[in-house]
Residue frames as a rotation matrix with the C-alpha (Angstrom) as fourth column:
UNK 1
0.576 0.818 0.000 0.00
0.818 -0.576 0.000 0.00
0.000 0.000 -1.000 0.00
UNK 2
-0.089 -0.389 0.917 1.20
0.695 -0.683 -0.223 2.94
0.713 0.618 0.331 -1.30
UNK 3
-0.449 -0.022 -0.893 1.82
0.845 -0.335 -0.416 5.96
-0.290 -0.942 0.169 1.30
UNK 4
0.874 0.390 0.291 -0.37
0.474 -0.815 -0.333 9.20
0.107 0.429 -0.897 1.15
UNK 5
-0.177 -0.972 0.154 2.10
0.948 -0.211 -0.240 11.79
0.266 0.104 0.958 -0.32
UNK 6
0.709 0.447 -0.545 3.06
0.605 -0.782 0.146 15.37
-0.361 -0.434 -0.826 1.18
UNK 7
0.007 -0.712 0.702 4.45
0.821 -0.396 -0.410 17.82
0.570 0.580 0.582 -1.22
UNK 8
0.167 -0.257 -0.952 6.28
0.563 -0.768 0.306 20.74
-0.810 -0.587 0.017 1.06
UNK 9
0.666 0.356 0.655 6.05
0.611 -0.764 -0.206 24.34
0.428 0.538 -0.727 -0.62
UNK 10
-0.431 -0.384 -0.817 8.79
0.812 -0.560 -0.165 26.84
-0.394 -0.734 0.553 0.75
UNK 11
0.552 0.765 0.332 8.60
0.832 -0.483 -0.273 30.42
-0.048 0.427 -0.903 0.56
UNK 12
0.959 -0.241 0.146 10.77
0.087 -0.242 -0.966 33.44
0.269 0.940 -0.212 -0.19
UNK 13
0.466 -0.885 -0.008 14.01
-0.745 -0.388 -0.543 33.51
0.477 0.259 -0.840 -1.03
UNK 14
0.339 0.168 0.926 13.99
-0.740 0.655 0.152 30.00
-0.581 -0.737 0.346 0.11
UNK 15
-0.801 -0.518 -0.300 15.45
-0.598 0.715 0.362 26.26
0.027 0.470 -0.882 -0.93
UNK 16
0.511 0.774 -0.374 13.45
-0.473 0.617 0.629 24.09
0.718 -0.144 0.681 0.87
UNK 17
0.096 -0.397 -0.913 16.22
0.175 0.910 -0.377 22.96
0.980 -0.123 0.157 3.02
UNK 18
-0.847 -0.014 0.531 15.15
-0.436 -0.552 -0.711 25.04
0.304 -0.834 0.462 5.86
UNK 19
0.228 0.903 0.364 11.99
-0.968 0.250 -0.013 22.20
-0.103 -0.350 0.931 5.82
UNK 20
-0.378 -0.381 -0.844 14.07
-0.324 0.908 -0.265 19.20
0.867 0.173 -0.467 6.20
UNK 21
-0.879 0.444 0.171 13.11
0.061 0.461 -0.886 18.49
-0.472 -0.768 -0.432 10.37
UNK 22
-0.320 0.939 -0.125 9.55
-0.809 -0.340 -0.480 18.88
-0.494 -0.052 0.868 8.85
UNK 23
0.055 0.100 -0.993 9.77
-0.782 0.622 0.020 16.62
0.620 0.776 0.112 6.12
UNK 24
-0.792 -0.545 -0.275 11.35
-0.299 0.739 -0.604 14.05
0.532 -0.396 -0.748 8.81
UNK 25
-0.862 0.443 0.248 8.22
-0.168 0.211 -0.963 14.40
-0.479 -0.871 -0.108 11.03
UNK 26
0.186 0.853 -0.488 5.72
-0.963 0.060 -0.262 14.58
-0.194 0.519 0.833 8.51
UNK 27
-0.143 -0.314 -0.938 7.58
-0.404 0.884 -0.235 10.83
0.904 0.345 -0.254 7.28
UNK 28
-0.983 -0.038 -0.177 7.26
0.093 0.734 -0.673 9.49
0.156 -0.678 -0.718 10.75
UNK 29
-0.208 0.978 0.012 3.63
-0.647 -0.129 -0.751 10.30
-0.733 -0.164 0.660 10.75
UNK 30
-0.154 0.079 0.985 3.51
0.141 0.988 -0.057 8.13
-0.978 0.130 -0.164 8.22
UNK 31
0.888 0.401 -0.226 3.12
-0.147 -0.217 -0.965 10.03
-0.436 0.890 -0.133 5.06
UNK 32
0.230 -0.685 0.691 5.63
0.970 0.218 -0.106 10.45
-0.078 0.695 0.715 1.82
UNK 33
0.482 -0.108 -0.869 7.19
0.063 -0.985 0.158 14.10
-0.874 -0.131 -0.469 2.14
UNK 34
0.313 -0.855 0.413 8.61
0.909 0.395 0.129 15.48
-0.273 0.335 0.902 -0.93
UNK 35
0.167 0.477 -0.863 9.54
0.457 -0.813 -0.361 18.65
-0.874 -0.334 -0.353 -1.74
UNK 36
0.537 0.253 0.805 9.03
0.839 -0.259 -0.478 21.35
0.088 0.932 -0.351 -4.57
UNK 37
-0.291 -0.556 -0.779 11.66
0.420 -0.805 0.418 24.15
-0.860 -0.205 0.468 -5.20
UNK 38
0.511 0.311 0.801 10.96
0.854 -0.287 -0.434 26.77
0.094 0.906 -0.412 -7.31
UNK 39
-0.603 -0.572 0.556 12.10
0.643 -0.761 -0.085 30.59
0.472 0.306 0.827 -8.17
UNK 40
-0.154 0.838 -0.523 10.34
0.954 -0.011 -0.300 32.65
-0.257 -0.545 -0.798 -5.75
UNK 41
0.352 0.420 -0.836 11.49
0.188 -0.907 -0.377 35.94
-0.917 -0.024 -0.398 -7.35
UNK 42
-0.700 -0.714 -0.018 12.39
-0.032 0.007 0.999 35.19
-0.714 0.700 -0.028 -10.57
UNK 43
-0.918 0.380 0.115 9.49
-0.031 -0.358 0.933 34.31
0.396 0.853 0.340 -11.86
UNK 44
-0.479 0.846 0.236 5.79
-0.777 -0.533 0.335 34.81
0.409 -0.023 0.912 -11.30
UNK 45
-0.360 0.502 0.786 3.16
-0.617 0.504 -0.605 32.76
-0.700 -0.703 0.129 -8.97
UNK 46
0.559 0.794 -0.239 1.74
-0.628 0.217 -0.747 31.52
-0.541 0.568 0.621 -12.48
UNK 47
0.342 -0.587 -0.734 4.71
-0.737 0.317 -0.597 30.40
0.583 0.745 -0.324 -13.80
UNK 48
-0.656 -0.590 -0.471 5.33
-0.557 0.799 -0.226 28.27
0.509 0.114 -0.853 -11.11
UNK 49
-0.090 0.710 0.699 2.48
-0.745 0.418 -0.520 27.19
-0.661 -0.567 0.491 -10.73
UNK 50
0.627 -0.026 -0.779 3.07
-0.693 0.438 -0.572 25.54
0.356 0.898 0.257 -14.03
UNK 51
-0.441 -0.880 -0.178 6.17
-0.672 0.455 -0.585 24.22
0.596 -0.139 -0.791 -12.71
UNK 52
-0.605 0.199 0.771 4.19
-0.716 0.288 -0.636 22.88
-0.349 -0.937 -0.032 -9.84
UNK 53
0.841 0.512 -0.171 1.44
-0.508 0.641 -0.576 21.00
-0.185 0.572 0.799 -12.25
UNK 54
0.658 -0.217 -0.722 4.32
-0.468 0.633 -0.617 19.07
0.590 0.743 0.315 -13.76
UNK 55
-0.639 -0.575 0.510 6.13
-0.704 0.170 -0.690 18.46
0.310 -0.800 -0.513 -10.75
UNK 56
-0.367 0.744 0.559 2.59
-0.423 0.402 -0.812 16.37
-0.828 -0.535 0.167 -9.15
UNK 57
0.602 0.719 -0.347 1.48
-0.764 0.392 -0.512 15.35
-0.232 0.574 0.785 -12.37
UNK 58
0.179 -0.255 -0.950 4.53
-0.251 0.922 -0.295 12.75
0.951 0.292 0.101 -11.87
UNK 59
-0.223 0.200 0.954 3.71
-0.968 -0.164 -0.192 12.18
0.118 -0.966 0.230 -8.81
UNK 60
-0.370 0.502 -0.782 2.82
0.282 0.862 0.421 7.89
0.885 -0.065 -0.460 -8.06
UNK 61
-0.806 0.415 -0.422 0.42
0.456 -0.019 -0.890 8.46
-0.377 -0.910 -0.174 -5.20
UNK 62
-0.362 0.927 0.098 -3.49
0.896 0.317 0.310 8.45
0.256 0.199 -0.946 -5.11
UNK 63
0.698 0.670 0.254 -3.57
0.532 -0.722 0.442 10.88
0.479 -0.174 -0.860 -2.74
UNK 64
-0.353 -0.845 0.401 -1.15
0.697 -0.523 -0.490 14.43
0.624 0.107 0.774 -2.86
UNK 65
0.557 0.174 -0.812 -1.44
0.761 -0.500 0.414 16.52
-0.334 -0.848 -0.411 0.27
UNK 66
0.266 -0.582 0.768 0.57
0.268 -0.721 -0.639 20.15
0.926 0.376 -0.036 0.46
UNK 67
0.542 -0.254 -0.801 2.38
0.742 -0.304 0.598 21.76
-0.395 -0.918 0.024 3.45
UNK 68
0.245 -0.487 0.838 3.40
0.597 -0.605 -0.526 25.40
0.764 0.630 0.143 2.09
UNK 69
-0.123 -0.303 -0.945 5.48
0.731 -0.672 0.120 28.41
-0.672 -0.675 0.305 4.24
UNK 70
-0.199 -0.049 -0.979 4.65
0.378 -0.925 -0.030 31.53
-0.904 -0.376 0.203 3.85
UNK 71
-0.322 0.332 -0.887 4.61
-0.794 -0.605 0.062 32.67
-0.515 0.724 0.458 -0.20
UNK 72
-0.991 -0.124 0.042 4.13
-0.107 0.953 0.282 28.73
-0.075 0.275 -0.958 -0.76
UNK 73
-0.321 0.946 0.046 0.44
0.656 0.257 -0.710 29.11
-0.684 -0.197 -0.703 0.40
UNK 74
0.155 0.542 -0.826 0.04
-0.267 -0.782 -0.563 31.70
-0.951 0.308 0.024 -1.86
UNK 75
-0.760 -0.406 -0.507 1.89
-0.633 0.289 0.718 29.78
-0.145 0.867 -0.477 -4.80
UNK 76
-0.774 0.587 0.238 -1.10
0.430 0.763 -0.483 26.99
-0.464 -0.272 -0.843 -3.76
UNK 77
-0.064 0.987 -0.145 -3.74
0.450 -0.101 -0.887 29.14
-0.891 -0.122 -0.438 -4.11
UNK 78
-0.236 -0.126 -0.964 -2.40
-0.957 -0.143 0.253 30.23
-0.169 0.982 -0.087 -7.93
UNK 79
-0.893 -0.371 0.255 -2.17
-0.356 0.928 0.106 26.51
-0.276 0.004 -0.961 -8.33
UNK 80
-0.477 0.777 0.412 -5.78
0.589 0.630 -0.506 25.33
-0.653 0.001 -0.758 -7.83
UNK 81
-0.014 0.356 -0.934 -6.78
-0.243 -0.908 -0.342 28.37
-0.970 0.223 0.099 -9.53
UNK 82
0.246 -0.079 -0.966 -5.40
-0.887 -0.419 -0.192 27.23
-0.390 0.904 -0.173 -12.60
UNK 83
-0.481 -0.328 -0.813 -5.29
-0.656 0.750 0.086 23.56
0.581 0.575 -0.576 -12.05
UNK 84
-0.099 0.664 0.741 -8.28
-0.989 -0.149 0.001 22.78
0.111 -0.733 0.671 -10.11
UNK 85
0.985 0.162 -0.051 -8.49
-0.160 0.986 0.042 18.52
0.057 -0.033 0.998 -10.94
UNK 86
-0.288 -0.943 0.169 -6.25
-0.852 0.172 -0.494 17.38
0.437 -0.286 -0.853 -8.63
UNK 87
-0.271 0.112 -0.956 -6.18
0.176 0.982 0.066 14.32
0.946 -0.150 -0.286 -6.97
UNK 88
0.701 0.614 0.363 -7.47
0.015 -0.521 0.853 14.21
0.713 -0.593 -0.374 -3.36
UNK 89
-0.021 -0.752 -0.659 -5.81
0.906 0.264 -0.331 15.64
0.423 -0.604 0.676 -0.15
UNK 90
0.906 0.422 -0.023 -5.67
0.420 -0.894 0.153 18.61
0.044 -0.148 -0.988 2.09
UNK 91
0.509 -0.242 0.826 -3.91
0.439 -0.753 -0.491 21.73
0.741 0.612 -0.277 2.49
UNK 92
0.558 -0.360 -0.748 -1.46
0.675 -0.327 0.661 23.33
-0.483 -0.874 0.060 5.70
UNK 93
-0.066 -0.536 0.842 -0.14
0.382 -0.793 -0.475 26.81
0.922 0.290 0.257 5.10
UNK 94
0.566 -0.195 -0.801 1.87
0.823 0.078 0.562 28.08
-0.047 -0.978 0.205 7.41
UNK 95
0.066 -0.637 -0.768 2.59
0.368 -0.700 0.612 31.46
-0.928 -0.323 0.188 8.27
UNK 96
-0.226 0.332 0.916 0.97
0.962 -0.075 0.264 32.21
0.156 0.940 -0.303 4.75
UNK 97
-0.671 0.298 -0.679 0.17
-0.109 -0.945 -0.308 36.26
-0.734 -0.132 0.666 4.27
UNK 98
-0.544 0.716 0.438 -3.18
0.748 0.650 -0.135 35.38
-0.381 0.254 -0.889 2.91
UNK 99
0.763 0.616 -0.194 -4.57
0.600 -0.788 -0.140 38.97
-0.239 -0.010 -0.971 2.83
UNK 100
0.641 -0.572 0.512 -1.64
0.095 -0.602 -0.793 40.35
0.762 0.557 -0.331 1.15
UNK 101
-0.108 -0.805 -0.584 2.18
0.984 -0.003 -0.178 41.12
0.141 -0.593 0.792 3.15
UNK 102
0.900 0.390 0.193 2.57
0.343 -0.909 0.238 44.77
0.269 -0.148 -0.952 4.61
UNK 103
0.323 -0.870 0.373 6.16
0.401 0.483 0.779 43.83
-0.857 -0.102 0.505 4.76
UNK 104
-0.348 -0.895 0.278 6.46
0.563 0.037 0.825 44.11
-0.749 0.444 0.492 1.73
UNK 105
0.654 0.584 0.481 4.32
0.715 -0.685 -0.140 46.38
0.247 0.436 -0.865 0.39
UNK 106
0.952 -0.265 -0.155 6.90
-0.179 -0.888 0.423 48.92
-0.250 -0.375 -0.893 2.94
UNK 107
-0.109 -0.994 0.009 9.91
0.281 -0.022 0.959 47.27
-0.954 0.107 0.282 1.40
UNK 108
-0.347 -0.154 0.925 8.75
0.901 0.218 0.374 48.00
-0.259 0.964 0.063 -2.22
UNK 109
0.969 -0.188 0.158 8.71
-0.158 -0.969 -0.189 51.87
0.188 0.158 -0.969 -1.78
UNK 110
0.073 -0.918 -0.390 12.57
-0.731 -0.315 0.605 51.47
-0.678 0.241 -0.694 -2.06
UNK 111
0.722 -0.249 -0.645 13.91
-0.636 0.127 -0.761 50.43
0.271 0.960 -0.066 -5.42
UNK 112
-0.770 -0.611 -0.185 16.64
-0.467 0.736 -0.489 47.86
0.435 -0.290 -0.852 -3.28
UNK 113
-0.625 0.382 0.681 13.47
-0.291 0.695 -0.658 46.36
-0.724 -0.610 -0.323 -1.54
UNK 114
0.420 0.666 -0.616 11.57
-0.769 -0.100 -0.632 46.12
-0.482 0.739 0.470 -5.30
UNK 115
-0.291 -0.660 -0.693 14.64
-0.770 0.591 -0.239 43.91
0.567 0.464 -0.680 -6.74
UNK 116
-0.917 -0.367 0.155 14.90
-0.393 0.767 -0.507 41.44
0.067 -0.526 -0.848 -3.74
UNK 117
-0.072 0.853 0.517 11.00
-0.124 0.507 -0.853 40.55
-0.990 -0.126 0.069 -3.68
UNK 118
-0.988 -0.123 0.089 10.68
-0.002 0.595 0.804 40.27
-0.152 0.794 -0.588 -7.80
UNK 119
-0.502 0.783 -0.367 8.03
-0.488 0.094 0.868 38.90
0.714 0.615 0.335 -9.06
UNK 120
-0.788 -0.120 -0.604 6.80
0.368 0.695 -0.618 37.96
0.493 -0.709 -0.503 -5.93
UNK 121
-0.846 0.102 -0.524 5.32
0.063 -0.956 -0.287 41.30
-0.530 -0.276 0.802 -5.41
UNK 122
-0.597 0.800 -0.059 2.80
-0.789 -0.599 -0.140 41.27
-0.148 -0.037 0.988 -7.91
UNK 123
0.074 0.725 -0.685 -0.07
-0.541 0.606 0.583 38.86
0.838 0.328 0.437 -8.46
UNK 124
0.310 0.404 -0.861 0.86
0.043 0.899 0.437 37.80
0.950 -0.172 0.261 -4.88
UNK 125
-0.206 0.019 -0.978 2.14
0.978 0.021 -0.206 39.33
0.016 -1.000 -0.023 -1.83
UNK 126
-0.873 0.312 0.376 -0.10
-0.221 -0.938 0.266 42.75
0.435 0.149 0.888 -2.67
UNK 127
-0.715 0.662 0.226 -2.70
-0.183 0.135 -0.974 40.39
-0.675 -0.738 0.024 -2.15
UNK 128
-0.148 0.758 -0.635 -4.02
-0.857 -0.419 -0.299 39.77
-0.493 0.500 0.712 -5.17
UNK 129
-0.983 -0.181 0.039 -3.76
-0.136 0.850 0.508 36.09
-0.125 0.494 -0.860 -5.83
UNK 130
-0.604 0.580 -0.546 -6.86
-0.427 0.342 0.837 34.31
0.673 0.739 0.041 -6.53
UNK 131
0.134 0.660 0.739 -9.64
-0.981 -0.017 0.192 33.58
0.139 -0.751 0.645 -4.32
UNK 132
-0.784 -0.548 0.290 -9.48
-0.554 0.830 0.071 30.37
-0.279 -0.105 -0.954 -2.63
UNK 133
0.232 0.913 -0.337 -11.85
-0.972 0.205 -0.113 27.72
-0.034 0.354 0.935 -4.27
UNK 134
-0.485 -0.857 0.172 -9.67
-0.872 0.490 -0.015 24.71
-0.071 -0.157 -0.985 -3.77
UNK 135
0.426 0.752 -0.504 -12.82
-0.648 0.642 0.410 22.34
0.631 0.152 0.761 -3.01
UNK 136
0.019 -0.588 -0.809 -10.65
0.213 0.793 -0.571 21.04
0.977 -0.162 0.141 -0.33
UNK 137
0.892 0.036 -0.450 -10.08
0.451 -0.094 0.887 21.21
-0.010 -0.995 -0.100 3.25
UNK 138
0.255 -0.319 0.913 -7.71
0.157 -0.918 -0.365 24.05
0.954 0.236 -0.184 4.19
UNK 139
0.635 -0.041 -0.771 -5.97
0.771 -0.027 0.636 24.23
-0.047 -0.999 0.014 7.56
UNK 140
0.509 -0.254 0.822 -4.24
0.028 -0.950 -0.311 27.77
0.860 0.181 -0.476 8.43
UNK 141
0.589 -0.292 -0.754 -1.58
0.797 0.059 0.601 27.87
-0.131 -0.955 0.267 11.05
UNK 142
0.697 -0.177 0.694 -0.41
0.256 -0.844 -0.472 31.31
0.670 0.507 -0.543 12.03
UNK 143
-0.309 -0.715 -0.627 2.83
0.924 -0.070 -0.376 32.49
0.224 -0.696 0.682 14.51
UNK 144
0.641 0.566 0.518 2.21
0.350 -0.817 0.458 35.40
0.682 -0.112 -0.722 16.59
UNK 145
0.507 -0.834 -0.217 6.33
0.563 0.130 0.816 35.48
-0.653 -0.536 0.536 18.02
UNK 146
0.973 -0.209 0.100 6.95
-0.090 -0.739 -0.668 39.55
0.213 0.641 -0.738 16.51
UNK 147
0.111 -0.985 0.134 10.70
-0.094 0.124 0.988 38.59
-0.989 -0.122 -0.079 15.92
UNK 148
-0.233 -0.288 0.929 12.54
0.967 0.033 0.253 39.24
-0.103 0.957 0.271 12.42
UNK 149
-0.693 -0.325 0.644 12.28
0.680 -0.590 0.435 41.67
0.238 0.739 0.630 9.93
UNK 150
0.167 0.834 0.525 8.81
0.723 -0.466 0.511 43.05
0.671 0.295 -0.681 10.78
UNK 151
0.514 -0.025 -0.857 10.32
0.741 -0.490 0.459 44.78
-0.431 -0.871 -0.233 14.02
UNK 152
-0.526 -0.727 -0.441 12.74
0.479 -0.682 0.554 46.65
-0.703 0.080 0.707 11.75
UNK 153
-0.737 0.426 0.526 9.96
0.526 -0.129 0.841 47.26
0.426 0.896 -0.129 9.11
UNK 154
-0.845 0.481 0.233 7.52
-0.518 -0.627 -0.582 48.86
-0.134 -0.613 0.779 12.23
UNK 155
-0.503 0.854 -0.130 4.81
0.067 0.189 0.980 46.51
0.862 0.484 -0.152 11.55
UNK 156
-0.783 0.073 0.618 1.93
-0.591 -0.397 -0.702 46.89
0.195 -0.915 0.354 13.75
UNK 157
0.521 0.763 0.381 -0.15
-0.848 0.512 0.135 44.30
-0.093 -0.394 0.915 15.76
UNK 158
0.376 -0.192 0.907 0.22
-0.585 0.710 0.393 41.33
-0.719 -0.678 0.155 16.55
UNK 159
0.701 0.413 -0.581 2.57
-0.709 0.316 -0.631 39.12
-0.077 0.854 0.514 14.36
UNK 160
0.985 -0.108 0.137 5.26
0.045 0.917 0.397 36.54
-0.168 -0.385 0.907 13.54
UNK 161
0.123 -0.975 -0.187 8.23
0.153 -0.167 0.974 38.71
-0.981 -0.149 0.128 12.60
UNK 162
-0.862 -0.267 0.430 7.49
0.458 -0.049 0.888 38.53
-0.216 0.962 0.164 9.02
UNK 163
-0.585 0.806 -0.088 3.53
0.369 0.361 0.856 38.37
0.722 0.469 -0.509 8.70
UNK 164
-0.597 0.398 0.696 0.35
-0.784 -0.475 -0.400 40.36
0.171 -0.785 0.596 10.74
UNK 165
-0.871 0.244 0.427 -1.67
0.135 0.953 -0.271 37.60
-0.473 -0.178 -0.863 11.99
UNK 166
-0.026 0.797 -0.604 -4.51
-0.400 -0.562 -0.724 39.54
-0.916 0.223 0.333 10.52
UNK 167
0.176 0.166 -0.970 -3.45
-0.976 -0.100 -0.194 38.71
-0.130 0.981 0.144 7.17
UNK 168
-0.948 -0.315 0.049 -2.71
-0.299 0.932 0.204 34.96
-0.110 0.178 -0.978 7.74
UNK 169
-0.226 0.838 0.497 -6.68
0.027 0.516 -0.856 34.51
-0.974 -0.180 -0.139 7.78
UNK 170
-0.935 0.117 -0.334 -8.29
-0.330 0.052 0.943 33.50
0.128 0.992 -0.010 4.34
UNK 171
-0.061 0.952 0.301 -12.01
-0.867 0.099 -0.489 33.25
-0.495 -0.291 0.819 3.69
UNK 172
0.652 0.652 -0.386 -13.33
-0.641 0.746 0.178 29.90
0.404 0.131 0.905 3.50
UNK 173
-0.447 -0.820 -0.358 -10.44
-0.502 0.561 -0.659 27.97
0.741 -0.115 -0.662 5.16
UNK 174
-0.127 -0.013 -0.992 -10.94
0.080 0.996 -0.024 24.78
0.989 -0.083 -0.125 7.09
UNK 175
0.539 -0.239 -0.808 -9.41
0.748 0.578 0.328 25.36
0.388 -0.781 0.490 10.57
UNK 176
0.501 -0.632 0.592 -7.17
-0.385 -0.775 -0.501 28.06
0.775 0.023 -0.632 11.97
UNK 177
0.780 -0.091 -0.619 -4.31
0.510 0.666 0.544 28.07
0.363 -0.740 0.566 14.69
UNK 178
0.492 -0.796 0.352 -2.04
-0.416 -0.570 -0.708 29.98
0.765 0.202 -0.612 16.04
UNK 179
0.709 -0.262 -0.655 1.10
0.509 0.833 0.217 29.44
0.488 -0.487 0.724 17.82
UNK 180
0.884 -0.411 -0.223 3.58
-0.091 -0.619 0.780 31.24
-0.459 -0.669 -0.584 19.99
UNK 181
0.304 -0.838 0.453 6.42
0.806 0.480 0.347 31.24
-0.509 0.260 0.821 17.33
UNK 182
-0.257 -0.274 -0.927 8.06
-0.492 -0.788 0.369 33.35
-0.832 0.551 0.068 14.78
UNK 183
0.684 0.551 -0.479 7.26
-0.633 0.121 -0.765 33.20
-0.364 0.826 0.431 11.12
UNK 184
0.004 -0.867 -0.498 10.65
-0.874 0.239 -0.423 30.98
0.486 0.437 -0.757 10.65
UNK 185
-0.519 0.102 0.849 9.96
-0.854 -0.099 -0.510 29.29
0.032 -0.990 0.138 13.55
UNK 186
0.219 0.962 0.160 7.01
-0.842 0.270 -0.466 27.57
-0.492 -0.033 0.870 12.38
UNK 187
0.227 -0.635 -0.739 9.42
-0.818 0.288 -0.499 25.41
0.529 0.717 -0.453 10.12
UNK 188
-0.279 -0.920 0.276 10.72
-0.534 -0.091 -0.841 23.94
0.798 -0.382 -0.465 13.38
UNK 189
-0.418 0.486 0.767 8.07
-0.885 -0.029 -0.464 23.65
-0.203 -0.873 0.443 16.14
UNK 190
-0.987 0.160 0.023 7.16
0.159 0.985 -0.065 19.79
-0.033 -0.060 -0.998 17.02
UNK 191
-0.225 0.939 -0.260 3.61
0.031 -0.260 -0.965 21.41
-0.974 -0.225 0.030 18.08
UNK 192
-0.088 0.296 -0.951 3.08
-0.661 -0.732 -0.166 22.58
-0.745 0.614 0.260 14.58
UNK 193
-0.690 -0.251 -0.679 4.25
-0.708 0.428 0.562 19.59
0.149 0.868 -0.473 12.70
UNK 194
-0.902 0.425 -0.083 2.15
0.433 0.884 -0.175 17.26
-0.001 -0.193 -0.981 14.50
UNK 195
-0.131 0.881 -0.454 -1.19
-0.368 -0.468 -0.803 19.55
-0.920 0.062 0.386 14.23
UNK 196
-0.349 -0.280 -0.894 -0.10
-0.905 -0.148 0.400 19.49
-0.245 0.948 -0.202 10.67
UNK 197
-0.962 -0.172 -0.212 0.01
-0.212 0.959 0.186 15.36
0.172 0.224 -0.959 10.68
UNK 198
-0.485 0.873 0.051 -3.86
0.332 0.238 -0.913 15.42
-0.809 -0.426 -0.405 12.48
UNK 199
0.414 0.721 -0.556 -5.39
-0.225 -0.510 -0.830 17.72
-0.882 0.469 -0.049 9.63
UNK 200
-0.598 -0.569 -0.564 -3.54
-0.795 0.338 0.503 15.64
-0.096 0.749 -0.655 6.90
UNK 201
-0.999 0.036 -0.031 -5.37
0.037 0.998 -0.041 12.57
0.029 -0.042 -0.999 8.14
UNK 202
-0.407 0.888 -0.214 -8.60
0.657 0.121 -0.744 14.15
-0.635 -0.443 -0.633 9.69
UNK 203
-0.093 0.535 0.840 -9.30
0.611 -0.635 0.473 17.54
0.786 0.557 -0.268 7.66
UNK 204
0.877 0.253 0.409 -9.57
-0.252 -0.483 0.839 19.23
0.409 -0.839 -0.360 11.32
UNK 205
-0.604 -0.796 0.041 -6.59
-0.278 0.162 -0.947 20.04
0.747 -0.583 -0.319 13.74
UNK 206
-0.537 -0.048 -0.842 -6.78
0.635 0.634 -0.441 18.48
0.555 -0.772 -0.310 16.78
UNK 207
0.863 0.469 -0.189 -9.18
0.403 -0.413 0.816 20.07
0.305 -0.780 -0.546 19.67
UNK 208
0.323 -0.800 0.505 -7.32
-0.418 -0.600 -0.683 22.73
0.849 0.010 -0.528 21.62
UNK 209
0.487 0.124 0.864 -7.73
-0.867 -0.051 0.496 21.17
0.106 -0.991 0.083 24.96
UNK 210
0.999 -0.020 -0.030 -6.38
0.020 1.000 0.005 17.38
0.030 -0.005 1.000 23.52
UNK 211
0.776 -0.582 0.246 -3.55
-0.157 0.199 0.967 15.88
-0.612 -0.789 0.064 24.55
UNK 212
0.939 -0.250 -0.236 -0.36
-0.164 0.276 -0.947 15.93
0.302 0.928 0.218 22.23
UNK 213
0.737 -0.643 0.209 2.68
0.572 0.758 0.312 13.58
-0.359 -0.111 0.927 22.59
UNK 214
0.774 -0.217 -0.594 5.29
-0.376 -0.913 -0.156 16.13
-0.509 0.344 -0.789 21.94
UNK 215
0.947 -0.217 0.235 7.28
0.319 0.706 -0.632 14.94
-0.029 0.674 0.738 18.58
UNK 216
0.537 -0.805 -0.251 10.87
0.341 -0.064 0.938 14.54
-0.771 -0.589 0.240 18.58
């Protein structure tokens, strides 16, 4: 029997190899982690979303979960958009700026903070990606540990150093959560991966009040 696969999604200016302890726990839950790199500011949310169709469309597995950070959840939601028949499985974005980045909206009034975001910037951390319509279960996990860039950027309210929690919400989503981390953080935290592993299996994180076996 064939394991249920979990393609991991980083986000910018990322490899993916900053979601290797994830990948490891998501495999002892029992699934098939693999992961997708792409250009996050080279080229455009559409274009790799293309990349991302042919990446899963050789996929062997029935059924293709996602675990994206941060501009990953927003590469997702280009994705279904434009390749809605997918096989089944749900969704975990993490530390996703769902409602557009204010980050970087205040780094792209300088012409050295325009270069380093790219094509990132439009069609997707203004906020303008594509409603979500996925037809899928959606879980949303958000850090609310204001460490990182956003302290030097002045953001205000509550957030994860990168991201306002405000903007990690997305209408119609599944589930929400937040966690006492930073927006890197989330990458890391045993708590997070193993929520992650419950709403892979169930569609629904875990009650807040249930016990969880903290993962090594």
């Amino acid at each position: 029997m064939r394991r249920e696969t979990v393609v991991l999604v980083h986000g910018l200016w990322l490899t993916g190899l900053e979601m290797s302890l994830l990948r490891q726990r998501l495999r002892r839950c029992g699934f098939n982690p693999v992961q997708f790199t792409y250009p996050t500011v080279r080229c455009s949310l559409a274009d790799n979303a293309k990349r991302l169709q042919r990446f899963v469309s050789r996929l062997d597995a029935d059924t293709v979960h996602f675990v994206a950070h941060s501009l990953g959840g927003l590469l997702l939601r280009q994705f279904f958009h434009d390749f809605p028949d997918q096989r089944p499985g749900c969704v975990v974005t993490l530390g996703t700026p769902h409602a557009g980045s204010a980050a970087a909206l205040r780094m792209a009034q300088q012409r050295i903070g325009r270069l380093l975001l790219g094509k990132s910037l439009d069609h997707g951390l203004r906020g303008d990606v594509p409603a979500w319509t996925g037809g899928r279960e959606i879980g949303v996990i958000a850090g609310d540990m204001g460490l990182g860039l956003g302290r030097l950027l002045g953001l205000s309210g509550p957030n994860d150093g990168a991201v306002l929690l405000s903007e990690t919400r997305l209408p119609g989503m599944t589930d929400y959560r937040v966690f006492h981390t930073s927006h890197t953080g989330l990458l890391f935290s045993s708590e997070v991966a193993q929520v992650s592993c419950t709403f892979l299996r169930e569609g629904r994180f875990p009650p807040q009040g249930r016990f969880q076996q903290r993962m090594r």
